[in-house]
N, C-alpha and C positions, 0 to 999 in steps of 0.2 A: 787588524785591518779596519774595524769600524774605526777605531781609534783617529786614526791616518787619514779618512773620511772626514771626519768632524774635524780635524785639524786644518783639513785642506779648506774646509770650507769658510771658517773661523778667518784665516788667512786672506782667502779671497776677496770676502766681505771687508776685511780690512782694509784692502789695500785701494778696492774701490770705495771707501769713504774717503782713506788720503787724498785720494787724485780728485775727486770731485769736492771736496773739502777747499781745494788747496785751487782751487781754477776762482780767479776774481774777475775774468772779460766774461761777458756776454756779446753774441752776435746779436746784433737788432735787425735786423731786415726791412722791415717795415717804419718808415720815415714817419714824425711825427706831424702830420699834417702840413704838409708846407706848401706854401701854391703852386709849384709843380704836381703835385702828390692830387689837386685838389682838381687841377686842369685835365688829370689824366681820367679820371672821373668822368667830365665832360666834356670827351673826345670823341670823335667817332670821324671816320675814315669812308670812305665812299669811290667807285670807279662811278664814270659817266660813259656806258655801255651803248656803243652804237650799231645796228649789222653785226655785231657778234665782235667788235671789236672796242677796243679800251681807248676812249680816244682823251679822256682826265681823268685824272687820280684827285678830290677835294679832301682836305680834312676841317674841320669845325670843332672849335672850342665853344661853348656857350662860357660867357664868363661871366654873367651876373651870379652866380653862386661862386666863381671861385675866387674872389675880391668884392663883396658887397662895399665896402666902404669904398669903393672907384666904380663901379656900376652899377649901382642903385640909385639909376633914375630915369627913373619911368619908364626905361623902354628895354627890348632884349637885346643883348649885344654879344656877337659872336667875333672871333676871329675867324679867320677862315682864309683857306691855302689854298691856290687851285694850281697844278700841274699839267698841262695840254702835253698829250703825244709828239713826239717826236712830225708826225704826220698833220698834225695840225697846229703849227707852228706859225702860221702866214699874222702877219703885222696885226691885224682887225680882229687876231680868232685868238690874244692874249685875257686873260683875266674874266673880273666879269664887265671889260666894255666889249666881249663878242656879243653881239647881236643873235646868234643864235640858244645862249645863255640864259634860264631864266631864272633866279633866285626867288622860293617863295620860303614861307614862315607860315604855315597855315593858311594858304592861298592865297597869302596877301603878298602883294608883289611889288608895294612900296616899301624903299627903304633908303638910307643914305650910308653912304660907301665913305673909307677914308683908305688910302693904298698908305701901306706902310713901308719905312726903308728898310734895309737891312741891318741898321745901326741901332732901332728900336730897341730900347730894355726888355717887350714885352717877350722878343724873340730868349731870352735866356730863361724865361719860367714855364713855356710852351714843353707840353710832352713830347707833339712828335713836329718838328721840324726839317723841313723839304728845302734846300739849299736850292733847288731850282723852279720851286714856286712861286706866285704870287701872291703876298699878303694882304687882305683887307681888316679892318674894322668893318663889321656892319653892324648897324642899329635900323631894329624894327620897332616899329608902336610897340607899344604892353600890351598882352597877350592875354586874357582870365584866364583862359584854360590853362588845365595840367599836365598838358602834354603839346611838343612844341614839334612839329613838321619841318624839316629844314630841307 
């Protein structure tokens, strides 16, 4: 019986060296940096909560860190999606030329906008993309601080 024991075990141990021996794929999961990979990093998603109701949905990329070599200069530069409710929909209360709207960066509430089409390159390396949003470019002055309020 020991016998048969040490046998079995002998066996098993072999057979799990074959198979793990004999395996040449690996799963990677994890992408090796690529600026998708980089953007999702600096994404963050946001409702614009009004009376207890959702009335946009924003998301923001900060992208001077996820392409320095095209956004490094001088100033921060986010993309950013804004989605309005089905309920606030009306002509004037689109993107951010609603007037009820205010985009700051650390209270500062200068900035310049560039609306982007849907044909853009940038939309193929963006994390999360909203087919019925509106995209900006924006750039704000340089910021010293380390930490950036959007």
């Amino acid at each position: 019986m020991r016998l048969f024991k040490k046998l079995n075990i002998i066996i098993s141990i072999s057979i799990i060296l074959v198979f793990s021996a004999c395996q040449s794929k690996s799963l990677n999961i994890i992408s090796q940096d690529s600026l998708f990979d980089r953007g999702l990093e600096y994404t963050k998603t946001s409702n614009i909560i009004y009376k207890n109701d959702a009335k946009a949905l924003i998301n923001a990329t900060y992208l001077n860190p996820t392409n320095p070599d095209k956004y490094d200069n001088g100033k921060e530069v986010f993309l950013i999606g804004i989605y309005y409710s089905i309920s606030d929909t009306s002509a004037n209360s689109i993107g951010l030329e609603n007037k009820n709207f205010k985009l700051t960066l650390n209270k500062k509430t200068k900035y310049k906008k560039m609306k982007l089409n849907e044909s853009d390159e940038l939309f193929s390396n963006i994390p999360i993309h909203n087919p019925y949003a509106t995209y900006y470019i924006v750039e704000f002055d340089n910021d010293k601080t380390t930490t950036l309020n959007l």
